[in-house]
C-alpha positions, 0 to 999 in steps of 0.5 A: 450699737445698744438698742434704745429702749422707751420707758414709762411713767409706771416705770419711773415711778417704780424706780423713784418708789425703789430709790426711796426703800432703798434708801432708808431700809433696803429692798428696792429691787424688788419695786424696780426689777418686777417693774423692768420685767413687766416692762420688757418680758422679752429680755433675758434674765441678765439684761434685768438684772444689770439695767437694775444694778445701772440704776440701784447703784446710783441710788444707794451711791447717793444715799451714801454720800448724803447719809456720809454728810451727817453721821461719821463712818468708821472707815478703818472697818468700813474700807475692807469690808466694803472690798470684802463684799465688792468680791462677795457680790462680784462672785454671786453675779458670776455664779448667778449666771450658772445656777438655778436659783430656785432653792434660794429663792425659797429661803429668802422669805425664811430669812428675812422672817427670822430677822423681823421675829428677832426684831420684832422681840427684842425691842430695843434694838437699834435704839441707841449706838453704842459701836463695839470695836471688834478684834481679832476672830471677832473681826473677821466674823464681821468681816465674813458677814459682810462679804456673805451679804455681798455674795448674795446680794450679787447672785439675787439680791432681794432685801440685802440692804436689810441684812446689811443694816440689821448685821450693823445693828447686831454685830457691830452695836449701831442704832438704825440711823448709823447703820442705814449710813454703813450699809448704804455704801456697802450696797454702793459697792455691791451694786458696783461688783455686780454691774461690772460682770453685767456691763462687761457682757453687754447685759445693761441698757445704759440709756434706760439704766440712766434715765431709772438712775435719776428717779433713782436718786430723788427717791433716794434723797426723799428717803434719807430725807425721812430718815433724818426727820423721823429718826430711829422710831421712824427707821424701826418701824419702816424696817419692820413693815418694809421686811414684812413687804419684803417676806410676801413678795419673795414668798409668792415669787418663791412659790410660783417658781416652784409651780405651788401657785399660778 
């Protein structure tokens, strides 16, 4: 029988901030996870990371569906990438449980500053959608970006939702409506690999995973709410400060796992 975990105001509130973030540019894990932690310092690593991945994928699986309603997906690159990063992420989530992470953690905050520079310098980024129909060895890169994202989004996480929004924006010519849309239900698949290893060894609370999940998902519809009233300027500025959010948090998480502070 699961244990019964109470939960707290601050708690919900981190799930609905997470929700939300999520929704429009990606990074809620980072509002959610710390607040799991701060919360129950006594349980494992696992049992964080799969009661998160409970309530994440009913966020971004709502945001998906309400993005779905208005902005037409391209299923016929969508549907194999999706699967591409389902095994990516199932991959990370089993490799997770073996690896000290300490290293990779520390090229986060390097990665996703070279995303905010590129964004930050090329100005029309994301502006307007112009898809470009990728084919052949061409394909396959876009295919085998996905599937990275997903491999890391399954073995830690933070900030996969930016990576996957700015590889559509980038690689496939969307603006950042249509890719908050794609990499939406990219993440939804994610969150699905990654809860199928952690579910599968008894690593998720489910009661507390499902009271996080419905905070999870008003935020989320507050979210793609904003999304839609404030456009590609609202989403390219959100992008932005949320990365630049994203780059001080991992860089102190990073740090005081390597012992450079306390």
């Amino acid at each position: 029988m699961e244990t019964l975990f109470t939960t707290t105001p601050e708690l919900l509130i981190a799930a609905f901030a997470a929700g939300l973030v999520d929704s429009v540019i990606g990074g809620g894990g980072l509002i959610q996870l710390p607040a799991l932690m701060t919360v129950y310092p006594a349980q494992p690593p696992a049992w964080w990371l799969g009661t998160n991945k409970l309530a994440s994928i009913f966020g971004t699986g709502s945001a998906a569906i309400r993005y779905s309603l208005t902005i037409p997906v391209r299923l016929s690159w969508l549907v194999p990438a999706a699967l591409l990063a389902f095994v990516g992420a199932f991959s990370g989530s089993v490799l997770i449980t073996l690896t000290n992470t300490a290293v990779i953690k520390l090229l986060v905050p390097v990665l996703l500053t070279a995303v905010l520079v590129y964004t930050l310098t090329q100005k029309n980024l994301g502006a307007t959608h112009a898809p470009i129909d990728r084919q052949r060895w061409s394909a396959l890169i876009g295919f085998a970006g996905c599937a990275c994202v997903g491999f890391y989004d399954g073995f830690f996480g933070p900030g996969s939702g930016s990576l996957f929004m700015m590889w559509m924006i980038r690689f496939y010519g969307y603006d950042y409506l249509n890719a908050a849309c794609s990499a939406r239900i990219l993440n939804t698949f994610t969150n699905a690999a990654s809860l199928l290893w952690f579910g599968s060894h008894g690593d998720v609370s489910w009661a507390l995973g499902a009271a996080l999940a419905a905070c999870n998902i008003v935020g989320a519809l507050t979210g793609t709410r904003l999304a839609f009233y404030g456009g590609v300027r609202f989403m390219r500025w959100a992008f932005i400060l949320i990365v630049s959010a994203l780059i001080i948090k991992t860089s102190l998480q990073s740090a005081r796992g390597l012992g450079w502070i306390s």
